[in-house]
N, C-alpha and C positions, 0 to 999 in steps of 0.2 A: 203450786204458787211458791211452798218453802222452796225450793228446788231451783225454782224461779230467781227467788232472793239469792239463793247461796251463791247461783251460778254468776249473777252480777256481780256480786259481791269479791267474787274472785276473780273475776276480769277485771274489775276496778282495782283490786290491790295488785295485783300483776304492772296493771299500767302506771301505777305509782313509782314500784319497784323498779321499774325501768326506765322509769322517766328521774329517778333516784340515781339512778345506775351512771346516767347517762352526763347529769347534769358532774355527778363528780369524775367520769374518767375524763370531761373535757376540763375540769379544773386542773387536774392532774397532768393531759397536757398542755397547758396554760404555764404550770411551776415548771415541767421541763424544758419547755420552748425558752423560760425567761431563763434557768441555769444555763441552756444552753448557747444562749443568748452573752450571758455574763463570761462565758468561756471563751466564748470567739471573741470575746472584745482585748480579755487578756491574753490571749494567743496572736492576737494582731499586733496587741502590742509589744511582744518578747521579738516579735518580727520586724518591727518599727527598730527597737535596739540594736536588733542583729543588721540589717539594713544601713546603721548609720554607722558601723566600726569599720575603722580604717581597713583598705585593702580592695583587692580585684571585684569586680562584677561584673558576669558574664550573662549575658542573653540574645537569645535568636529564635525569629519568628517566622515562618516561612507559609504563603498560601498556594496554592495548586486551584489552576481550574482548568475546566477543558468540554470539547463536547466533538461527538462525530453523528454523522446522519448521513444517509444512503436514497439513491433514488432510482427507480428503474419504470421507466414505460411512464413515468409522471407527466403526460400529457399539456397539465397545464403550467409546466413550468417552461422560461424557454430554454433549458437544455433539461429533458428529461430522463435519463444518464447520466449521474452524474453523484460523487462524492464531495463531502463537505468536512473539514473538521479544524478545529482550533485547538490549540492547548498554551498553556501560559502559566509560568512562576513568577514568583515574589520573594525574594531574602532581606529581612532587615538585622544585620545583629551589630553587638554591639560592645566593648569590653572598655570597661571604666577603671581607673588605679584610682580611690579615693583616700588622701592621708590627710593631714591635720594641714600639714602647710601647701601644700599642693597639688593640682588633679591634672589627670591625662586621661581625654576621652576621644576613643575612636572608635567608629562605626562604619558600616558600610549597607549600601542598597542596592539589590540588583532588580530588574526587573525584564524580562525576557519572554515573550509571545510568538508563537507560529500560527500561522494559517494556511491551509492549503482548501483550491476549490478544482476538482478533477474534472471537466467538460471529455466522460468517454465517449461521446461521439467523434470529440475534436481532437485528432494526435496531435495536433502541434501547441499545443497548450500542457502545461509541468502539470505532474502529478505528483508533486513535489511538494514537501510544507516548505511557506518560505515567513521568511523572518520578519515581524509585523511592529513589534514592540522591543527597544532595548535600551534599557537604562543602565550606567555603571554610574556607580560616587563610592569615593570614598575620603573619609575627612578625621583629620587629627590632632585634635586639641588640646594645650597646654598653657593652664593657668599658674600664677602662685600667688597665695591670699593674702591681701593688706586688709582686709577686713574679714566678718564673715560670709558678707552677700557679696564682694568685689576682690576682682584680680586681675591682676595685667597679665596679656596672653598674646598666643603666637599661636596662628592654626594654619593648617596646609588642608587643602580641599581641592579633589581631581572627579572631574566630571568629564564622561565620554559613552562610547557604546563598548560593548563587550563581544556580543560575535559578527557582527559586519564593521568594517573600516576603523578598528578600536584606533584611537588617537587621532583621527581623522573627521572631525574635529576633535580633540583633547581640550581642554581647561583647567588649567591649576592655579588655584588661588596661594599667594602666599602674602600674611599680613601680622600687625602686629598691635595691638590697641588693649580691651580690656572688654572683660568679661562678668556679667549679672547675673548673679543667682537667688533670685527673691525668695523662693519656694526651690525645695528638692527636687522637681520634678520639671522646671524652667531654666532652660539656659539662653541666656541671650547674651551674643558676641557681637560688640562694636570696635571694628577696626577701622580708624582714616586711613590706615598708610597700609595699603594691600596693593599687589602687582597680581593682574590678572596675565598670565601667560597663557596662548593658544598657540595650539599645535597642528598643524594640517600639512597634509600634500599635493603636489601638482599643482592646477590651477585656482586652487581654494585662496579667497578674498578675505583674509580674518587679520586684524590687527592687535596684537597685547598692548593695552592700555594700564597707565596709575588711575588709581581709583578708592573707596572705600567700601568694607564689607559688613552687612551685617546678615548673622545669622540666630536665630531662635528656632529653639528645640524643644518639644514638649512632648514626654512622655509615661503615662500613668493605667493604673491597675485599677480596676472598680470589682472586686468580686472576679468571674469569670470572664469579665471585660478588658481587653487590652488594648491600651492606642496609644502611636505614635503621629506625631506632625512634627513636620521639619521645614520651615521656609529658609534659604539661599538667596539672599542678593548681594550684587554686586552694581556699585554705581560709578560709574566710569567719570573723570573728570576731564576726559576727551567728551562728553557729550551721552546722550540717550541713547543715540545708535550703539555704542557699544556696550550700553550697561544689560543685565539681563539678570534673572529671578527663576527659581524652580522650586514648587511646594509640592512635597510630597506626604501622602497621609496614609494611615495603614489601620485600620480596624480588627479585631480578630475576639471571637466570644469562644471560650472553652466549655464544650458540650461534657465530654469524659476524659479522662488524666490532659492529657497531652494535646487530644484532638478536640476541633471547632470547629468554623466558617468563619471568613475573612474575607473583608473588602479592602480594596487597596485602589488609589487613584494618585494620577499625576498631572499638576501644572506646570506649564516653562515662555516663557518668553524671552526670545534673543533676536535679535534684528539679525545678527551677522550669520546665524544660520539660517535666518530665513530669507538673508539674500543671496548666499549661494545656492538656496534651492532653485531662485526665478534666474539664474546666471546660466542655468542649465539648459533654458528654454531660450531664454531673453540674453542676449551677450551683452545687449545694454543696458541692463537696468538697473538703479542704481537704490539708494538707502530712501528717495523721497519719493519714486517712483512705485514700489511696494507694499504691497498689506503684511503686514508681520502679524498674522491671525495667531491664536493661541493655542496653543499646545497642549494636546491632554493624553492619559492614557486610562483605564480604567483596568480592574481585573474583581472577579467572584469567585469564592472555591474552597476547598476542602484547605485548615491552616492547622498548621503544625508549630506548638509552642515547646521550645528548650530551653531550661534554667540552669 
């Protein structure tokens, strides 16, 4: 029965002991969690300082995504022979001159997709990737500051495709008004007095219209979260047919150093390319005759972030 005793007796102080043990190595990390907690706050903040001194800042973010798949004897598909595969980029960068009296910010976005579908049963069908998606912009902006939040400015902004028909259709905004910076991380450009120039060949139906432009920019850091959004318009004082809009958003989460996953999407609406598209089919058809459907492109994929 003593035996009995001792032996509880010593499992019960065992369990104390550890439950002793336990209760302080989680206080213990509790105190480092909070120092380390107090570190990052002021490490964020020698970075906030560094952040705001005058001079260059460089960034570029780029995602990759893609996929292939293979088919042989696949019965129930209707070609069962048959390769499949996509692949698609994303570049946003970006280099800012920020000084006391005034900033110069230019950026550029590309955005570029292939696809190809191989019908080996079918020779006369490409086995070929062809070109699916392709965005060019690039835009360049100069402020100088009459206050801290406001400055009068001049921006040039060229919008087209890069590897099929580059400047066919082209768009270059050139304009002159003034520029909001409420927050670091907000830019918003109002220009009345903008000349929207297009550029096309052959039988292409595009007109350069006066107009006014606004543009807002937003782009910010959450931890291992990074995003951009960029809306583009252009409003034409010839009327809606020619005014047109492109919003572009970029997502990307950093897994380890450099590397993440990124989402990247695109909207656009432009009447004047979406009447040359129905001019193709239709030789008559005109701006009221038209669905000017909306424009998107999407992408998912391995993103690569440079500082």
């Amino acid at each position: 029965m003593k035996k009995v005793a001792l032996a509880l007796c010593f499992i019960l102080g065992l369990s104390s002991l550890n439950a002793q043990t336990k209760e302080e190595l989680k206080a213990l990390q509790t105190e480092k969690n909070d120092s380390i907690a107090v570190l990052k706050g002021k490490a964020d903040a020698i970075q906030a300082q560094i952040d705001a001194l005058p001079g260059w800042r460089l960034k570029a973010t780029g995602t990759i995504g893609g996929s292939l798949s293979g088919f042989n004897n696949w019965y129930s598909k209707e070609s069962p022979n048959s390769s499949v595969g996509n692949f698609g980029i994303n570049l946003n960068a970006f280099a800012d001159l920020i000084e006391e009296k005034y900033f110069w910010k230019n950026a550029t976005n590309i955005n570029i997709g292939w696809v190809k579908f191989d019908d080996k049963d079918d020779p006369t069908d490409s086995d070929s990737y062809e070109v699916a998606t392709d965005v060019f912009s690039l835009s360049s902006l100069y402020g100088y500051k009459v206050s801290k939040t406001f400055a009068v400015s001049a921006l040039m902004e060229y919008r087209s495709t890069l590897v099929q028909n580059f400047n066919d259709p082209g768009f270059l905004d050139l304009g002159v008004g003034g520029t909001w910076t409420p927050i670091d991380n907000l830019v918003v450009v109002i220009h009345p007095a903008n000349y929207n120039f297009v550029f096309s060949k052959g039988d292409s139906q595009y007109d350069s219209t006066f107009g006014a432009k606004v543009v807002a920019d937003y782009t910010r850091s959450f931890g291992g979260l990074n995003l951009k959004s960029n809306l583009s318009v252009f409003m034409s004082y010839e009327g809606s047919d020619y005014s047109n809009f492109t919003w572009t958003n970029s997502f990307s989460y950093t897994v380890w150093k450099s590397l993440g996953v990124g989402f990247d999407f695109g909207l656009r609406k432009n009447k004047q390319e979406a009447l040359n598209y129905y001019l193709d089919t239709d030789p008559d058809a005109t701006f009221d005759s038209i669905d000017n459907d909306l424009q998107s492109y999407w992408l998912i994929g391995l993103n690569i972030t440079l500082d």
